[in-house]
C-alpha positions in Angstrom: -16.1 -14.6 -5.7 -16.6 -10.9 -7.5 -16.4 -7.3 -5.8 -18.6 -4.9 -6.0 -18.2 -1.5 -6.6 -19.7 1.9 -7.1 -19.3 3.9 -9.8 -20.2 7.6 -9.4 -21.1 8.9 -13.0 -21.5 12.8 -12.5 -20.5 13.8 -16.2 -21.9 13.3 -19.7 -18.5 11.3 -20.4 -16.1 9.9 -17.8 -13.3 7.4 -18.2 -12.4 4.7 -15.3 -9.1 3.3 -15.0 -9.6 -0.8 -13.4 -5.5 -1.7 -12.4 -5.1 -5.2 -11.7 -8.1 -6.8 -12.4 -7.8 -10.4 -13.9 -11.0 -10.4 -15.8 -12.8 -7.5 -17.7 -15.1 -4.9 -15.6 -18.9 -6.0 -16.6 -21.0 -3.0 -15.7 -24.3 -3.5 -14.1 -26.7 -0.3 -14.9 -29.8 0.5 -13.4 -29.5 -2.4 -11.0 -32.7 -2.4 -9.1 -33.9 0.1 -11.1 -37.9 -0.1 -12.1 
């Protein structure tokens, strides 16, 4: 029962800040990508 969300990487290096999220972020690159 996850949420989705979006990520907008516009710089070579970026830092995201995830506030009360019970388990750890798992990033899903080039999703649909091919």
């Amino acid at each position: 029962n996850g949420t989705t969300r979006v990520l907008s990487v516009t710089e070579a290096e970026q830092t995201f800040t995830f506030v009360d999220v019970a388990e750890k972020p798992l990033p899903s690159l080039l999703r649909g990508f091919s």
